[in-house]
C-alpha positions as CSV (number, residue, x, y, z in Angstrom):
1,X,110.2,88.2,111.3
2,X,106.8,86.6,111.9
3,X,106.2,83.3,109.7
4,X,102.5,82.8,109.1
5,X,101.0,79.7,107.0
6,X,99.2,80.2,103.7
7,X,95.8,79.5,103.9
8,X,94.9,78.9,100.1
9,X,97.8,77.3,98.1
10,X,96.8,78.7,94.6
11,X,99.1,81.8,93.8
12,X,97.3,85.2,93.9
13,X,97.6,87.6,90.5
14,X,97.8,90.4,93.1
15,X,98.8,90.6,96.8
16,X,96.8,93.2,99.2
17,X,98.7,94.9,102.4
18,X,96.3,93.4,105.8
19,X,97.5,96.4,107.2
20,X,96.1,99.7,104.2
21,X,94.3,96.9,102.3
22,X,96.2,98.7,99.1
23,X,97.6,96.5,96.5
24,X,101.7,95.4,97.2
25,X,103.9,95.9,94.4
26,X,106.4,92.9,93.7
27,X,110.1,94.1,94.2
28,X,112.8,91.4,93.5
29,X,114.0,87.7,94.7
30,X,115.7,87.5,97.8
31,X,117.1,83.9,99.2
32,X,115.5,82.3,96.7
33,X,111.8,83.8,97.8
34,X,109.9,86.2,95.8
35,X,109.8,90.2,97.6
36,X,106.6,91.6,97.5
37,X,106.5,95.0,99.7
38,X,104.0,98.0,100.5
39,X,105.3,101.4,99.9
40,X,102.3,103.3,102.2
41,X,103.6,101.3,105.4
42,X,106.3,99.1,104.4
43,X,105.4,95.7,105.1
44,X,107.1,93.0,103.2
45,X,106.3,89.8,102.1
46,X,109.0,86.5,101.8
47,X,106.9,84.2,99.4
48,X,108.6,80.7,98.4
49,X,108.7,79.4,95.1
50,X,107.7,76.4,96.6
51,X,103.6,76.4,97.8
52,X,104.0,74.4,100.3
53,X,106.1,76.7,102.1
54,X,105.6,79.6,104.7
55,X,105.1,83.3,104.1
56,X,107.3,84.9,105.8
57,X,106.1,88.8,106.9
58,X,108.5,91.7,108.2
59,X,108.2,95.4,107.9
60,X,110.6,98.4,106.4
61,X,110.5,102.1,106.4
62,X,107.9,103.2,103.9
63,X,109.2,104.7,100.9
């Protein structure tokens, strides 16, 4: 898993895949960090509740 910093700390309304620039659908919480995943490549996003915190990225088998 690759941890990359946030860059603005206001919470987006929607989260866009970097890799098919389609919108990520939000899945579940996971260790206390909110799931958000894309179902055309399957990367996933580890947000924190907490802004000040990381954003952890990983990738799954698309769906």
């Amino acid at each position: 898993m690759t941890k990359i910093h946030m860059v603005d700390d206001s919470a987006p309304e929607t989260l866009q895949c970097t890799t098919c620039l389609l919108p990520m659908q939000y899945q579940m919480i996971k260790d206390d960090k909110f799931l958000w995943q894309c179902f055309k490549c399957g990367k996933q996003y580890l947000i924190s509740k907490n802004t000040g915190d990381n954003i952890e990225e990983s990738w799954s088998p698309p769906r």
